[in-house]
C-alpha positions as CSV (number, residue, x, y, z in Angstrom):
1,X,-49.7,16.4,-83.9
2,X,-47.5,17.6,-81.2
3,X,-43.9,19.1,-81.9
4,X,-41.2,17.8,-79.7
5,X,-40.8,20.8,-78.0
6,X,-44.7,21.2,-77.0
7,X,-44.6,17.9,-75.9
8,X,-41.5,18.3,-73.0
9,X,-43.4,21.8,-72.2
10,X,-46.4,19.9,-71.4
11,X,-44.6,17.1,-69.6
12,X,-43.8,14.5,-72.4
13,X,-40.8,14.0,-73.7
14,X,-38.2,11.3,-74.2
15,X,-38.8,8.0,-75.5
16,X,-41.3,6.9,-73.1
17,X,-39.0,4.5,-71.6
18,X,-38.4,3.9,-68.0
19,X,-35.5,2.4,-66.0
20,X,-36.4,-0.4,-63.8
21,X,-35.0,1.8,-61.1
22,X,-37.4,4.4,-62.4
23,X,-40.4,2.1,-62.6
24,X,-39.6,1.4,-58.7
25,X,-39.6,4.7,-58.0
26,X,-42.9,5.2,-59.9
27,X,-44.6,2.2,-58.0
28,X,-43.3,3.2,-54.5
29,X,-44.9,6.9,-55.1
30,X,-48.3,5.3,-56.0
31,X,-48.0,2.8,-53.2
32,X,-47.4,6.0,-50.7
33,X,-50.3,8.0,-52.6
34,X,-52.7,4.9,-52.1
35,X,-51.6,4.8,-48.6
36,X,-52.1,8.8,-47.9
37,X,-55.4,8.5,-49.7
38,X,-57.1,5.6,-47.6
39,X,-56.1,7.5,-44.5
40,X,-54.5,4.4,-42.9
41,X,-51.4,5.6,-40.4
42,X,-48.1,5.8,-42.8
43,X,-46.4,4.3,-39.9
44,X,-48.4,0.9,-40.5
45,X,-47.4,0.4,-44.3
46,X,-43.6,2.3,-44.5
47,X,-40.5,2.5,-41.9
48,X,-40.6,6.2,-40.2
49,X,-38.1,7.1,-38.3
50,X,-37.7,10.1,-36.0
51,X,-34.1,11.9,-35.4
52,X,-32.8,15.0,-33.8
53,X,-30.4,16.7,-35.1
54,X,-27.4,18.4,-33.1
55,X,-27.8,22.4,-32.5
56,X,-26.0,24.1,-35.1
57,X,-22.5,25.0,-35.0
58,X,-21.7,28.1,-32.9
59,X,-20.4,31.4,-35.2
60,X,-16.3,31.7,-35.6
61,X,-15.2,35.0,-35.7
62,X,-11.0,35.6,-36.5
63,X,-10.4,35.6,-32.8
64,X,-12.1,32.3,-32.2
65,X,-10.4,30.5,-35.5
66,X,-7.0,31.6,-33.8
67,X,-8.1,30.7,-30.5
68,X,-9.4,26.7,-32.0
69,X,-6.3,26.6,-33.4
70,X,-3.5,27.3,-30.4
71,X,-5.7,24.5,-28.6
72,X,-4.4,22.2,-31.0
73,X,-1.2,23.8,-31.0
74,X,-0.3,24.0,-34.5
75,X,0.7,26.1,-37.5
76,X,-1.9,27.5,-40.0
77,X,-0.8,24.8,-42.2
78,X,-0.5,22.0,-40.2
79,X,-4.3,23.0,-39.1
80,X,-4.8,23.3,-42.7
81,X,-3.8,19.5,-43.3
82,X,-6.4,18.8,-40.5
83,X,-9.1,20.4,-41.9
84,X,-8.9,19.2,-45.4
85,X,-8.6,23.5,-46.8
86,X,-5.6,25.4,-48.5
87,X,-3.8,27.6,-45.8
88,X,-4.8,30.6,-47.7
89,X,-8.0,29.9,-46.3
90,X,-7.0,29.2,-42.9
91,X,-4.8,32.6,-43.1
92,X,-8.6,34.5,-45.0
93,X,-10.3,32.9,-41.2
94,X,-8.1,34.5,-39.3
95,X,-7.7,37.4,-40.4
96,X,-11.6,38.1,-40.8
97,X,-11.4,38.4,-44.6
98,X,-13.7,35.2,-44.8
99,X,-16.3,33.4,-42.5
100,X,-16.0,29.9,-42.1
101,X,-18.5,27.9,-44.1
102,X,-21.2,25.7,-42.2
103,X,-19.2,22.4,-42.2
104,X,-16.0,24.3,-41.4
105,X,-17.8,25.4,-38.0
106,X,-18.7,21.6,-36.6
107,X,-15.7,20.9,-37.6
108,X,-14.0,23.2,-35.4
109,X,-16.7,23.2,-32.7
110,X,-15.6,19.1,-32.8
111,X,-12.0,20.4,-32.4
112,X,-12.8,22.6,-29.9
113,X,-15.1,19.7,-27.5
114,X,-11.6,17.2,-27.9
115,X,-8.5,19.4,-28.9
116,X,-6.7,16.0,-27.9
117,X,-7.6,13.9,-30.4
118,X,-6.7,16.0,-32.7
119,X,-3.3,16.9,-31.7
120,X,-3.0,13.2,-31.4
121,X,-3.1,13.3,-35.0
122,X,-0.3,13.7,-36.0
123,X,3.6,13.2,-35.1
124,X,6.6,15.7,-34.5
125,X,9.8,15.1,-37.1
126,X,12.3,13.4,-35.0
């Protein structure tokens, strides 16, 4: 007889039960297998689509954080707000204590294609 812990080393474990969502899952991965194995086109039996994606955002050193941000025309925490970050961060950017992350990066390089719209975000005090 197996002890519980042999039997989730050597794949077991739980109750045996399945989800229906699981069970789905399970039929749709023996309906690709099936589909691989006969040698008939994937394309025939499933939906394939094809995308490109964009070219990666360009690198943003201090000076070009500084430079996004006097497009827009704002304060460090007013371009804060617009990015969604703390202007701790914004402050770290610019003055080269931290990179910008991946996402930070399109987001500026989508500030930096249309500085308009984003200035057009938001309103001056009267």
């Amino acid at each position: 007889m197996k002890s519980a812990s042999k039997k989730r080393a050597a794949g077991g474990g739980g109750s045996g039960r399945k989800t229906s969502k699981g069970q789905e899952i399970i039929a749709s991965l023996k309906e690709a297998l099936g589909v691989l194995r006969s040698g008939v086109p994937m394309e025939s039996r499933f939906t394939v689509r094809t995308v490109e994606l964009p070219d990666p955002p360009r690198a943003y050193d201090s000076a070009a954080v500084r430079a996004t941000r006097g497009r827009i025309g704002v304060s460090q925490a007013i371009f804060a707000q617009l990015l969604g970050v703390s202007p701790m961060l914004v402050r770290a950017w610019e003055q080269n204590q931290r990179t910008p992350a991946l996402w930070a990066r399109r987001l500026l390089d989508e500030m930096n294609r249309d500085p308009g719209h984003w200035r057009g975000m938001f309103r001056k005090a009267s």
